[in-house]
mmCIF file of the N, C-alpha and C atoms, coordinates in Angstrom:
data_MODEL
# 
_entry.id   MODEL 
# 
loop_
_atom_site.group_PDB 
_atom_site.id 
_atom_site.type_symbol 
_atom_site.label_atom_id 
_atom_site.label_alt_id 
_atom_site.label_comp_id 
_atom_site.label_asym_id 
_atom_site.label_entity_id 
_atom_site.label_seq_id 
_atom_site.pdbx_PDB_ins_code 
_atom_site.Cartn_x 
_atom_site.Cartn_y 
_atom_site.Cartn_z 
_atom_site.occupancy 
_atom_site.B_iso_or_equiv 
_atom_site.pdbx_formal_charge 
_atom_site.auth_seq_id 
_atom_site.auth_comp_id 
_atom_site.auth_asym_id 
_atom_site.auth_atom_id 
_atom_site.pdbx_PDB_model_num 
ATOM 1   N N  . UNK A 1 1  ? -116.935 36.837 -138.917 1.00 0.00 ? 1  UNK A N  1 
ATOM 2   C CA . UNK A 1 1  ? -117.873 36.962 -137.821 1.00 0.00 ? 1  UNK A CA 1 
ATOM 3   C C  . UNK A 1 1  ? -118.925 38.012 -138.176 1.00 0.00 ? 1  UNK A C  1 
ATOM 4   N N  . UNK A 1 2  ? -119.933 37.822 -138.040 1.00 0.00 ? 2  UNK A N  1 
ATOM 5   C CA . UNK A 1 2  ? -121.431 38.638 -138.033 1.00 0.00 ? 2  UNK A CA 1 
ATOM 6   C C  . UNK A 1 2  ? -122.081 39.267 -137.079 1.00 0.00 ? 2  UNK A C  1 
ATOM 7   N N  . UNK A 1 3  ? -122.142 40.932 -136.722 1.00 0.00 ? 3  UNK A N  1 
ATOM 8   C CA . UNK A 1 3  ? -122.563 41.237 -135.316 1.00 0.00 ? 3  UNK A CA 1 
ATOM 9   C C  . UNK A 1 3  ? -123.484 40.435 -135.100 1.00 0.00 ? 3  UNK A C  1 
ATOM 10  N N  . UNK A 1 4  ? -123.978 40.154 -133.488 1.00 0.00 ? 4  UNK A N  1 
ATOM 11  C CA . UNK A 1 4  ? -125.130 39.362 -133.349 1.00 0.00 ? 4  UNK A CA 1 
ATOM 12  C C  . UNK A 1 4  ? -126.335 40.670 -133.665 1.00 0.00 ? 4  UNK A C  1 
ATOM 13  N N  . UNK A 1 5  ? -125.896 42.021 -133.927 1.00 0.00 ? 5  UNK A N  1 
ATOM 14  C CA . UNK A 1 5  ? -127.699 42.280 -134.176 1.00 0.00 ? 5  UNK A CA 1 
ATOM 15  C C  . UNK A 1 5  ? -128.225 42.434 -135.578 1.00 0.00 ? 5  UNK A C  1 
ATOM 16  N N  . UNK A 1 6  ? -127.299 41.775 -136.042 1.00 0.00 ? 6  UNK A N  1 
ATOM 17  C CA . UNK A 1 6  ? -127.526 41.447 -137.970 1.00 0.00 ? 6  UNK A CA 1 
ATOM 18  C C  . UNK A 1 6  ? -128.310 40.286 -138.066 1.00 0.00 ? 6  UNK A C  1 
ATOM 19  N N  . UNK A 1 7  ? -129.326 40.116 -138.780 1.00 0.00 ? 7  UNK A N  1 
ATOM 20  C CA . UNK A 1 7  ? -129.498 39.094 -138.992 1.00 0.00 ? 7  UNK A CA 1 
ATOM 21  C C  . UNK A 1 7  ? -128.625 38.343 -140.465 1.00 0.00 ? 7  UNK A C  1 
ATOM 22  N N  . UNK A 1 8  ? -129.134 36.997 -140.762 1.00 0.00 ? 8  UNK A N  1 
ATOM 23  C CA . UNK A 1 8  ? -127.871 36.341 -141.738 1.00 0.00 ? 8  UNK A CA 1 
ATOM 24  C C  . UNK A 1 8  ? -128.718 36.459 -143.170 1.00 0.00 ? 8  UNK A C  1 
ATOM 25  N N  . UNK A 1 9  ? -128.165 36.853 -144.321 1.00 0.00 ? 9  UNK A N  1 
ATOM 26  C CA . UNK A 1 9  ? -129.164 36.911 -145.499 1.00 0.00 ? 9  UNK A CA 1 
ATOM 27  C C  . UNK A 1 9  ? -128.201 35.834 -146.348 1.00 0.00 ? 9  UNK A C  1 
ATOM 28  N N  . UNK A 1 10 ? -128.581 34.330 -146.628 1.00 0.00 ? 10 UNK A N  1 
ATOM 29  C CA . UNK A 1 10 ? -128.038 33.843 -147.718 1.00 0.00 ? 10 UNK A CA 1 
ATOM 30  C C  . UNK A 1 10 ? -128.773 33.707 -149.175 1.00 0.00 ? 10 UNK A C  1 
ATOM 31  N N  . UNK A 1 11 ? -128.020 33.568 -150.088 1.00 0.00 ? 11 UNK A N  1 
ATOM 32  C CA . UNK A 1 11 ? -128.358 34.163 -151.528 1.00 0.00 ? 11 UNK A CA 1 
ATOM 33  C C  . UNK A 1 11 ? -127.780 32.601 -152.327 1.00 0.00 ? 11 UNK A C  1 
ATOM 34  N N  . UNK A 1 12 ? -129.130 31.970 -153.043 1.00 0.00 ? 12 UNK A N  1 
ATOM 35  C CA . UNK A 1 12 ? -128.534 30.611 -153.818 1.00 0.00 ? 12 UNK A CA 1 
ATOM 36  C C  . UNK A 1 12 ? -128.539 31.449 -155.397 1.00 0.00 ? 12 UNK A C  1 
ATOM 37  N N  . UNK A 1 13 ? -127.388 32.263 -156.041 1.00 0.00 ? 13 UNK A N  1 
ATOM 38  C CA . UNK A 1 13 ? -127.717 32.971 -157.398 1.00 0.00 ? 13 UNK A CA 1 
ATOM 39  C C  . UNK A 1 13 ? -127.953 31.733 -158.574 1.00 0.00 ? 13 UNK A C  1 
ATOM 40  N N  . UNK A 1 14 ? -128.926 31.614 -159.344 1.00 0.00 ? 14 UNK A N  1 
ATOM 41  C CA . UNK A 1 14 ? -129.036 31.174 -160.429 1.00 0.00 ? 14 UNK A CA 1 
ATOM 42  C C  . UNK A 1 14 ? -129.238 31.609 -161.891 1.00 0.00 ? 14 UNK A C  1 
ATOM 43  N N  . UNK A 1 15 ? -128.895 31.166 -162.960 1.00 0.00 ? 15 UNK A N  1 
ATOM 44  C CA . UNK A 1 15 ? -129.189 32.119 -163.518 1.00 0.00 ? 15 UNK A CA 1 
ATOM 45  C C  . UNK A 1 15 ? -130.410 32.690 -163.846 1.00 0.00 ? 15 UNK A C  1 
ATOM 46  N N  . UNK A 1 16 ? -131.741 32.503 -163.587 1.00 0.00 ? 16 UNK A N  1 
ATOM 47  C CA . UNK A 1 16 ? -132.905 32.976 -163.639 1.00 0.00 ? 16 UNK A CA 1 
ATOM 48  C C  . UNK A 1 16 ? -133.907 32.950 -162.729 1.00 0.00 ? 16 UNK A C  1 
ATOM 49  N N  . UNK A 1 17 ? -133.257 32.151 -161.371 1.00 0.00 ? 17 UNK A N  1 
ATOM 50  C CA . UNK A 1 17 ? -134.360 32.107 -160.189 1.00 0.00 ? 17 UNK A CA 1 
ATOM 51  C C  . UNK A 1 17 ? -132.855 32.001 -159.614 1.00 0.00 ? 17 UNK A C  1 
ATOM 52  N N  . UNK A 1 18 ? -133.429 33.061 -158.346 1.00 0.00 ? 18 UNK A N  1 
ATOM 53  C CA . UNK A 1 18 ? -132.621 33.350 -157.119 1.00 0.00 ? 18 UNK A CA 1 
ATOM 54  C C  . UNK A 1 18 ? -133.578 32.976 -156.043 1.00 0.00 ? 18 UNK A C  1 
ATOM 55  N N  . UNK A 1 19 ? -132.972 31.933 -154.841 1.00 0.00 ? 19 UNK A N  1 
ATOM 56  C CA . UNK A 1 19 ? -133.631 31.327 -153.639 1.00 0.00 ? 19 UNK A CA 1 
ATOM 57  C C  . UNK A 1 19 ? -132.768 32.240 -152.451 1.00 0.00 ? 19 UNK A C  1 
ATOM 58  N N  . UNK A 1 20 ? -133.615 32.664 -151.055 1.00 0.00 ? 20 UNK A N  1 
ATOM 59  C CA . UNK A 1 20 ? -132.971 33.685 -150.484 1.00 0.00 ? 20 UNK A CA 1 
ATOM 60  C C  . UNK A 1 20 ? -133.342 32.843 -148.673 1.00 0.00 ? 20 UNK A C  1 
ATOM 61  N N  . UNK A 1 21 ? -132.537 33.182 -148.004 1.00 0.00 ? 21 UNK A N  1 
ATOM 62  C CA . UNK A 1 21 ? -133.248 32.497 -146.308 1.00 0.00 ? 21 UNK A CA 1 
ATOM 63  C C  . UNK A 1 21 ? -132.726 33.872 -145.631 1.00 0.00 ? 21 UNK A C  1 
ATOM 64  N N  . UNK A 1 22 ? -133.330 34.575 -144.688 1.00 0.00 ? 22 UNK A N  1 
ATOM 65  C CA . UNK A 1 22 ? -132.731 34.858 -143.783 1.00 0.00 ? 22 UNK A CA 1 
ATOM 66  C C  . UNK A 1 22 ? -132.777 34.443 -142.409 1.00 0.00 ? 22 UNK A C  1 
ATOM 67  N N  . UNK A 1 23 ? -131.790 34.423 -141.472 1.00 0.00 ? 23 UNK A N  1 
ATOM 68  C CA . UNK A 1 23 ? -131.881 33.287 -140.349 1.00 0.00 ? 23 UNK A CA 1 
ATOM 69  C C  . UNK A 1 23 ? -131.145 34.173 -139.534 1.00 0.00 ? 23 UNK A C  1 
ATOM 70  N N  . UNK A 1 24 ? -131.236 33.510 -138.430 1.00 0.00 ? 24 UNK A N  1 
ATOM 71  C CA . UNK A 1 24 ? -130.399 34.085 -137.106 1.00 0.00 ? 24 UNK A CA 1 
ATOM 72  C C  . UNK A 1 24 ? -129.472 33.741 -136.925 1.00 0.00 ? 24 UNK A C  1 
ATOM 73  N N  . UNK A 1 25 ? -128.583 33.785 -135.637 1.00 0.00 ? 25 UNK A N  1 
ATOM 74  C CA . UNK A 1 25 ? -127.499 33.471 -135.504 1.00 0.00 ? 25 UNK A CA 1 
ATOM 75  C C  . UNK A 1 25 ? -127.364 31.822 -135.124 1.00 0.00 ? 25 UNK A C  1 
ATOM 76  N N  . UNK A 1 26 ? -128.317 31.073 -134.918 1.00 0.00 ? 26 UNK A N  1 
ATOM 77  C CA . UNK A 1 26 ? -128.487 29.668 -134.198 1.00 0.00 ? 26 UNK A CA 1 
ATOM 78  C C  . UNK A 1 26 ? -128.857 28.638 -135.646 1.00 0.00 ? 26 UNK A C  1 
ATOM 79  N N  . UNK A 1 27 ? -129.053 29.435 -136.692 1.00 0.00 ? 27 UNK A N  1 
ATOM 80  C CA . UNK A 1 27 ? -129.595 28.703 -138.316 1.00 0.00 ? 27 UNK A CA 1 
ATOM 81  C C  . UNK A 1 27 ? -131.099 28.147 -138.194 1.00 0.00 ? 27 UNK A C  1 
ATOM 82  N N  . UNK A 1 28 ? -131.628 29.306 -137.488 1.00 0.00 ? 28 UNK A N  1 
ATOM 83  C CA . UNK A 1 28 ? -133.388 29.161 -137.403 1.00 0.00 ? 28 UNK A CA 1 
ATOM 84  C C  . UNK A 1 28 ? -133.677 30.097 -138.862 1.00 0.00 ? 28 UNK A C  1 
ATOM 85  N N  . UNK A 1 29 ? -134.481 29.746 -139.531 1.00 0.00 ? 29 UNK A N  1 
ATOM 86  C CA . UNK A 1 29 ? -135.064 30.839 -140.758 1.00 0.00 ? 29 UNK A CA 1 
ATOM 87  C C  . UNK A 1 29 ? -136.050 30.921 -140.638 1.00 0.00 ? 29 UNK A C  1 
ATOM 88  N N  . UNK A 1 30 ? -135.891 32.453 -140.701 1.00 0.00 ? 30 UNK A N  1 
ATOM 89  C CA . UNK A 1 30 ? -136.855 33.437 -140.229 1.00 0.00 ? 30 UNK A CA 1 
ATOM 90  C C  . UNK A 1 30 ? -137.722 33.734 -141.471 1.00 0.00 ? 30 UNK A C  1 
ATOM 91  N N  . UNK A 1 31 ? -137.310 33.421 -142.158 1.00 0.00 ? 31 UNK A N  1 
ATOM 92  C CA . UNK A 1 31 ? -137.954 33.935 -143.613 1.00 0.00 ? 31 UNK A CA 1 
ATOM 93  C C  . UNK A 1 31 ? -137.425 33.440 -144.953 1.00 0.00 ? 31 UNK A C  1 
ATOM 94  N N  . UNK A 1 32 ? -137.973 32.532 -146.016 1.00 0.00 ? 32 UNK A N  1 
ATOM 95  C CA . UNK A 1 32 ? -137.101 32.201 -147.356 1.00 0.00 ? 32 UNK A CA 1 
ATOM 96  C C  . UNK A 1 32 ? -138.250 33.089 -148.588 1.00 0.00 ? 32 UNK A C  1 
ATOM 97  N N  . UNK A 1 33 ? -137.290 32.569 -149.362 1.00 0.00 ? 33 UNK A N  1 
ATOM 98  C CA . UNK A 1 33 ? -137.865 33.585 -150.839 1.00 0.00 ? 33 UNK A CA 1 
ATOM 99  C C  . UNK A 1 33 ? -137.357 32.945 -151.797 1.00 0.00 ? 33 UNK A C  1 
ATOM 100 N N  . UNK A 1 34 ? -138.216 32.608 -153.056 1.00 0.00 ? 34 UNK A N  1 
ATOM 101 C CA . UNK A 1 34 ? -137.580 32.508 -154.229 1.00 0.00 ? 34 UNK A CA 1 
ATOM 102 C C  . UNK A 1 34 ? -138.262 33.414 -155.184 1.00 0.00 ? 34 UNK A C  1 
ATOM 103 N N  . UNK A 1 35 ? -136.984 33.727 -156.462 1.00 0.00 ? 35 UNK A N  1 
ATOM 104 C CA . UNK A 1 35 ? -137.766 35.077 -157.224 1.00 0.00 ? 35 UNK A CA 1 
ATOM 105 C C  . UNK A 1 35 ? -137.184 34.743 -158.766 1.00 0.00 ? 35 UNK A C  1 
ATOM 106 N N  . UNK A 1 36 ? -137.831 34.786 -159.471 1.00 0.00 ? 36 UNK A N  1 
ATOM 107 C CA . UNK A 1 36 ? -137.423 34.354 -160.991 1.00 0.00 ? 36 UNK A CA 1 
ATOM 108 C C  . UNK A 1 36 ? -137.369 36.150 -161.822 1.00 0.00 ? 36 UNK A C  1 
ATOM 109 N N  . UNK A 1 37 ? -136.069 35.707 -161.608 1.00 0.00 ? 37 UNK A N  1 
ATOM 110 C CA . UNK A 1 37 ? -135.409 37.044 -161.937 1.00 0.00 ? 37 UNK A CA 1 
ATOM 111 C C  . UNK A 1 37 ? -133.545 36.799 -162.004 1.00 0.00 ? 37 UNK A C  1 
ATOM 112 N N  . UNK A 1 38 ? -133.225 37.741 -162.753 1.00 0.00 ? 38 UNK A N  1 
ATOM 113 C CA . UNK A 1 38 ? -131.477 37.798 -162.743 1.00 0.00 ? 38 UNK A CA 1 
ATOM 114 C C  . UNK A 1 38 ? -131.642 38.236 -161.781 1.00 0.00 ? 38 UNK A C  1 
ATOM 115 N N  . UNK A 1 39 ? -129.696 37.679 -161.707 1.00 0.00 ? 39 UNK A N  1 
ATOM 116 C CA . UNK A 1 39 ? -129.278 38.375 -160.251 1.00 0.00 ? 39 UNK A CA 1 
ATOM 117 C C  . UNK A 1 39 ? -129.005 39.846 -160.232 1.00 0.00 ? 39 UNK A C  1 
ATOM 118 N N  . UNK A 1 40 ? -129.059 40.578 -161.331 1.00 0.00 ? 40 UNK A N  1 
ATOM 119 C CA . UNK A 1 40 ? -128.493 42.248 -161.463 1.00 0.00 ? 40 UNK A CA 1 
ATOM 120 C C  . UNK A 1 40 ? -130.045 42.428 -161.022 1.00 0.00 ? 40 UNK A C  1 
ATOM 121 N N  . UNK A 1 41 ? -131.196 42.105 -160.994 1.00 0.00 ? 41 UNK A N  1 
ATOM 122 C CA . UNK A 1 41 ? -132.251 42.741 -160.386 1.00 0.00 ? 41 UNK A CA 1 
ATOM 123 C C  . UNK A 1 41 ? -132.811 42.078 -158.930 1.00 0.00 ? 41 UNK A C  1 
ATOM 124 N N  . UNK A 1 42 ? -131.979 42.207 -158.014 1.00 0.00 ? 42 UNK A N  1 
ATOM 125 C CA . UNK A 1 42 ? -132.451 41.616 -156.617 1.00 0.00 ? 42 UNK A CA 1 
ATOM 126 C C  . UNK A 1 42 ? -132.654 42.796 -154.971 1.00 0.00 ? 42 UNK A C  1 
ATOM 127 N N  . UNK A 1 43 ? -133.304 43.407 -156.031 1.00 0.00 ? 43 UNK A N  1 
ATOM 128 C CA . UNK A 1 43 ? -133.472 44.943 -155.167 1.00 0.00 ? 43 UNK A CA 1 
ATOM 129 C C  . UNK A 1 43 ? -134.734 44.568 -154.295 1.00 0.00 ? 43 UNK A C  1 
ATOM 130 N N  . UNK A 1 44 ? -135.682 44.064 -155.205 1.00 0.00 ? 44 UNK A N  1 
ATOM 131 C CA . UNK A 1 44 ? -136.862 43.623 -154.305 1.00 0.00 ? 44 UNK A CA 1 
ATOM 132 C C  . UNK A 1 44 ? -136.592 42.492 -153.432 1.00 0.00 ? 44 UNK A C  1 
ATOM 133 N N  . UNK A 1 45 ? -136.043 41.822 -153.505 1.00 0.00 ? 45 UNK A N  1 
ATOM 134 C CA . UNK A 1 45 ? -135.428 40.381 -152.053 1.00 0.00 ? 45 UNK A CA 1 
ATOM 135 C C  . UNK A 1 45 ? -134.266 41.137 -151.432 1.00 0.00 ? 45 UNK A C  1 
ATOM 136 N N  . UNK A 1 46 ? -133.915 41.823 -151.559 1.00 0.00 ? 46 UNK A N  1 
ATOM 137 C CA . UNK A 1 46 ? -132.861 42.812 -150.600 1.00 0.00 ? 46 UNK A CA 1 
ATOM 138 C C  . UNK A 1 46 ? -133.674 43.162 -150.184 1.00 0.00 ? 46 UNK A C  1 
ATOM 139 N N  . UNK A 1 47 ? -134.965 44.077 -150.331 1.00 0.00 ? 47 UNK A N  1 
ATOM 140 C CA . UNK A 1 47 ? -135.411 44.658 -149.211 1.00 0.00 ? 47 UNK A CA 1 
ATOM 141 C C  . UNK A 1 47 ? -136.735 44.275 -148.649 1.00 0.00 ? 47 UNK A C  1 
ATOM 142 N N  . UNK A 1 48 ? -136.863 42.953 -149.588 1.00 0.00 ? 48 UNK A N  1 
ATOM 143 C CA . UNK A 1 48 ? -138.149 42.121 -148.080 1.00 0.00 ? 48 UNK A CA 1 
ATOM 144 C C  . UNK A 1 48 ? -137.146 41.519 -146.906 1.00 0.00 ? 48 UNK A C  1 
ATOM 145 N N  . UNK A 1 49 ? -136.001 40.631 -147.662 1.00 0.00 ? 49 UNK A N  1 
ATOM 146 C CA . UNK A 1 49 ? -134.885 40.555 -146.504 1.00 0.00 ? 49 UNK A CA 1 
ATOM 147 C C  . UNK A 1 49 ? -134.556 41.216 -145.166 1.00 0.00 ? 49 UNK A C  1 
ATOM 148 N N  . UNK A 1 50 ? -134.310 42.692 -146.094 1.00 0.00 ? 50 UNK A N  1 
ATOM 149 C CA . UNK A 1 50 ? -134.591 43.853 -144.626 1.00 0.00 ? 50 UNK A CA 1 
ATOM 150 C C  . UNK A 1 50 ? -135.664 43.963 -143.828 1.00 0.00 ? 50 UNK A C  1 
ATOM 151 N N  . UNK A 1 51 ? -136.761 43.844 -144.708 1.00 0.00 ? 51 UNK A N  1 
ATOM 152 C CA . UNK A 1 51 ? -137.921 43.906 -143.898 1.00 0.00 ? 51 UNK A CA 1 
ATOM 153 C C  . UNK A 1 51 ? -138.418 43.182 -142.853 1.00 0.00 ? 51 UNK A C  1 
ATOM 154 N N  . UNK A 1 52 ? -137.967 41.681 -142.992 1.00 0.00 ? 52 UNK A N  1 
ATOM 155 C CA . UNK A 1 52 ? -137.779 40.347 -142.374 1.00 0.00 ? 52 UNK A CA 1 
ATOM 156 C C  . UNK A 1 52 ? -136.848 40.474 -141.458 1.00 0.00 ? 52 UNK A C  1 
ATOM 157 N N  . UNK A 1 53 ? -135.455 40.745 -141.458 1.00 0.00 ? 53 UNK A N  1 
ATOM 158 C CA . UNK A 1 53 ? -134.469 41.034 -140.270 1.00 0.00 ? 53 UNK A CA 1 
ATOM 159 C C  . UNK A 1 53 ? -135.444 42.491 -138.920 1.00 0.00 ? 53 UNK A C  1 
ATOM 160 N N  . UNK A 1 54 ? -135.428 43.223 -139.927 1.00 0.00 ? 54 UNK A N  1 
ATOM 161 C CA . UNK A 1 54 ? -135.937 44.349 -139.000 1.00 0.00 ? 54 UNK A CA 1 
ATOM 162 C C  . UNK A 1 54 ? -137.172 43.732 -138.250 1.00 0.00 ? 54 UNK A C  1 
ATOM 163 N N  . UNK A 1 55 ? -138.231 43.590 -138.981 1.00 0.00 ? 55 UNK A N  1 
ATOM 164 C CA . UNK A 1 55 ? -139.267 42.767 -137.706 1.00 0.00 ? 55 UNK A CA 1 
ATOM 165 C C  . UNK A 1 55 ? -138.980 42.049 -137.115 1.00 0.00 ? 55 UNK A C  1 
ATOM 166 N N  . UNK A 1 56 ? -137.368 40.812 -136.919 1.00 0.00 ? 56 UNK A N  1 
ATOM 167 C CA . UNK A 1 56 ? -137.525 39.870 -136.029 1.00 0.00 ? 56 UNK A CA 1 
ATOM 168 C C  . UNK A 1 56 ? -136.674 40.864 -134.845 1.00 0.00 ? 56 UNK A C  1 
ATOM 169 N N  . UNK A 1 57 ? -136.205 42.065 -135.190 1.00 0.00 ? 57 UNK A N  1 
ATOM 170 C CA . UNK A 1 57 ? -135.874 42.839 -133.866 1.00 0.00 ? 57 UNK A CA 1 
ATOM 171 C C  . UNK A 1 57 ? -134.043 42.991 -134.283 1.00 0.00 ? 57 UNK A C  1 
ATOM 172 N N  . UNK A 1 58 ? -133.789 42.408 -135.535 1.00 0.00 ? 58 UNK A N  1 
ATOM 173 C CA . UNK A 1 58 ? -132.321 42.614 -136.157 1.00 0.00 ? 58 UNK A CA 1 
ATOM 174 C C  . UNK A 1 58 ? -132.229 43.795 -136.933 1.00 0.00 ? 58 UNK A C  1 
ATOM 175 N N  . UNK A 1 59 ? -130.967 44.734 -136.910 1.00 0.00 ? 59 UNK A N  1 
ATOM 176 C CA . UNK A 1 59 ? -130.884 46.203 -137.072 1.00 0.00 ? 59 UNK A CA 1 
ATOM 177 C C  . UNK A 1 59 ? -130.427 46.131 -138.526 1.00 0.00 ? 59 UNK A C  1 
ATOM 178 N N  . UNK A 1 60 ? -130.709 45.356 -139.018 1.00 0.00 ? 60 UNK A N  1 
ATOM 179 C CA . UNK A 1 60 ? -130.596 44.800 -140.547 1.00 0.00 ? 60 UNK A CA 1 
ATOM 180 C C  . UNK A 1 60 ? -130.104 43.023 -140.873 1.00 0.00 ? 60 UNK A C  1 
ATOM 181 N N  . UNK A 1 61 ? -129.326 43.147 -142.137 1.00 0.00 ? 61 UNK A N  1 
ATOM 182 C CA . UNK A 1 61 ? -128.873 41.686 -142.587 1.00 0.00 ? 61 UNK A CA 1 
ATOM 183 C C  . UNK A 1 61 ? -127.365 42.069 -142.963 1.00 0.00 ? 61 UNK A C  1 
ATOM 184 N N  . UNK A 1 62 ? -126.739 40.700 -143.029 1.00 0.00 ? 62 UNK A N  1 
ATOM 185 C CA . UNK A 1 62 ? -125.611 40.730 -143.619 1.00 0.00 ? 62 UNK A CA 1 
ATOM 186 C C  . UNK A 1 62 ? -125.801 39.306 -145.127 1.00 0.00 ? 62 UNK A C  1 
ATOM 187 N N  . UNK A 1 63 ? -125.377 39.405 -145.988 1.00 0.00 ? 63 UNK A N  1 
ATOM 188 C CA . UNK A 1 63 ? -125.166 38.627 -146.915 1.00 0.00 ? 63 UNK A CA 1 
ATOM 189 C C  . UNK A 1 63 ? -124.191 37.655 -147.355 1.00 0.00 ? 63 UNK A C  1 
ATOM 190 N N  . UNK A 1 64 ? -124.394 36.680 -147.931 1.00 0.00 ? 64 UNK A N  1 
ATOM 191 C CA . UNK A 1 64 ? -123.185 35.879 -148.201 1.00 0.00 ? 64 UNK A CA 1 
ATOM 192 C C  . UNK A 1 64 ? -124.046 35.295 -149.554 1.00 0.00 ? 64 UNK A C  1 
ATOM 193 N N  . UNK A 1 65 ? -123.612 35.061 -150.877 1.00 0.00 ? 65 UNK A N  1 
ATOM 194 C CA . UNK A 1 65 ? -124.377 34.685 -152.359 1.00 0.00 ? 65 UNK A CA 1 
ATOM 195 C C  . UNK A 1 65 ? -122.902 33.305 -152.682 1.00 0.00 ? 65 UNK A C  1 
ATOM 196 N N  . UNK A 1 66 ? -123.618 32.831 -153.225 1.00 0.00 ? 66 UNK A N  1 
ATOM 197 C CA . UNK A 1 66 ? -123.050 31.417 -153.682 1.00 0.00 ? 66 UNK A CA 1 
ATOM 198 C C  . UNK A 1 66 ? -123.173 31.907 -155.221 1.00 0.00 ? 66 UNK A C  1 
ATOM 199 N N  . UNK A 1 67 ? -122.106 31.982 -156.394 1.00 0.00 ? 67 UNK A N  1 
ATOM 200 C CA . UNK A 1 67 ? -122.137 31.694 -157.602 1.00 0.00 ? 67 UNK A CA 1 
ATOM 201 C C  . UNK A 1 67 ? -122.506 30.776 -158.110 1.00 0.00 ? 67 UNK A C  1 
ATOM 202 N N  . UNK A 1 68 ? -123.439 30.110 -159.018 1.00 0.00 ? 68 UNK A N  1 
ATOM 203 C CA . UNK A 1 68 ? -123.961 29.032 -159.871 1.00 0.00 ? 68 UNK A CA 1 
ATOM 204 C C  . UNK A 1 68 ? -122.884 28.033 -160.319 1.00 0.00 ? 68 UNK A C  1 
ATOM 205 N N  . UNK A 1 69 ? -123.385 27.166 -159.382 1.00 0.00 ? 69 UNK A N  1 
ATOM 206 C CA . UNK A 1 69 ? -122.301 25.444 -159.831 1.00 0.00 ? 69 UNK A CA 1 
ATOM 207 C C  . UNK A 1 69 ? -120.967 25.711 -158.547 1.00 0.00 ? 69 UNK A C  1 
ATOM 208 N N  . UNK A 1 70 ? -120.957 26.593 -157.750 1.00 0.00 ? 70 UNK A N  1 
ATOM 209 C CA . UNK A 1 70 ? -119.445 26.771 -157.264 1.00 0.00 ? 70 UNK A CA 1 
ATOM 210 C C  . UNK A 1 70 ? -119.953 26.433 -155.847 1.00 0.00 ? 70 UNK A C  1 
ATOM 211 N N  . UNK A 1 71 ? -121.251 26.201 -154.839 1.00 0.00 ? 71 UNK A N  1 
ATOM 212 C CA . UNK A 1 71 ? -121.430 25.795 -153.827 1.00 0.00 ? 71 UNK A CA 1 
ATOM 213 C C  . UNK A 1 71 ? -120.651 26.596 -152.488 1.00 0.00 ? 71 UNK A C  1 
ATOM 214 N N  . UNK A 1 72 ? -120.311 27.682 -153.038 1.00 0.00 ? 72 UNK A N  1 
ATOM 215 C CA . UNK A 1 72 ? -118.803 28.495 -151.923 1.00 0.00 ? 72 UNK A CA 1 
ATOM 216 C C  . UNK A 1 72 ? -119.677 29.785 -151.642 1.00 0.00 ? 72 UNK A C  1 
ATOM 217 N N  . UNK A 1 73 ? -119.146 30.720 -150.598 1.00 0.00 ? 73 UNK A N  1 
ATOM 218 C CA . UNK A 1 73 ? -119.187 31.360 -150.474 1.00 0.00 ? 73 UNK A CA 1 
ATOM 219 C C  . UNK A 1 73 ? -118.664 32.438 -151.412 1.00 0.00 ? 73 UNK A C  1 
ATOM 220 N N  . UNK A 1 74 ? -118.936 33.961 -151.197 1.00 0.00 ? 74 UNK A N  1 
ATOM 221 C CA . UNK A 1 74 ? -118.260 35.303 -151.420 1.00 0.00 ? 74 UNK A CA 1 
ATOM 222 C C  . UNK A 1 74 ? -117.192 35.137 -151.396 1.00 0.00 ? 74 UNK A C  1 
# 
C-alpha cells in the first residue's frame, strides 16, 4: 500500500534508455520521461519525478522499477 499523499513513480529499467510515469493513485499520469542513460545514473529522473509529484500537490513519490525482460515488480 502507498500513502495517498505519495505520488506513484514507475521505472521501465533498460539497459541504456530508462522510461519513467509518475501517476496518482486512480493511474492518471501526471508526467512520463524517457532518458538514454544507465540505470546507476537516474539521479536526474528521480528528481524531475519529485518535481512532478510535488507540483501536483504530492509530498513526494514512491517507486516501483521493473528489471529488463522480467516484466515484475521490486
Amino acid at each position: 500500500m502507498v500513502r495517498r499523499d505519495l505520488a506513484i513513480l514507475a521505472i521501465d529499467l533498460g539497459e541504456d534508455k530508462q522510461v519513467a510515469a509518475v501517476m496518482d493513485h486512480d493511474g492518471r499520469v501526471l508526467g512520463r520521461r524517457s532518458v538514454t542513460v544507465k540505470a546507476h545514473a537516474l539521479g536526474g529522473l528521480l528528481s524531475w519525478a519529485r518535481d512532478v509529484a510535488v507540483r501536483r500537490g504530492f509530498a513526494a513519490w514512491w517507486s516501483v522499477a521493473s528489471r529488463p525482460g522480467t516484466g515484475g515488480g521490486r
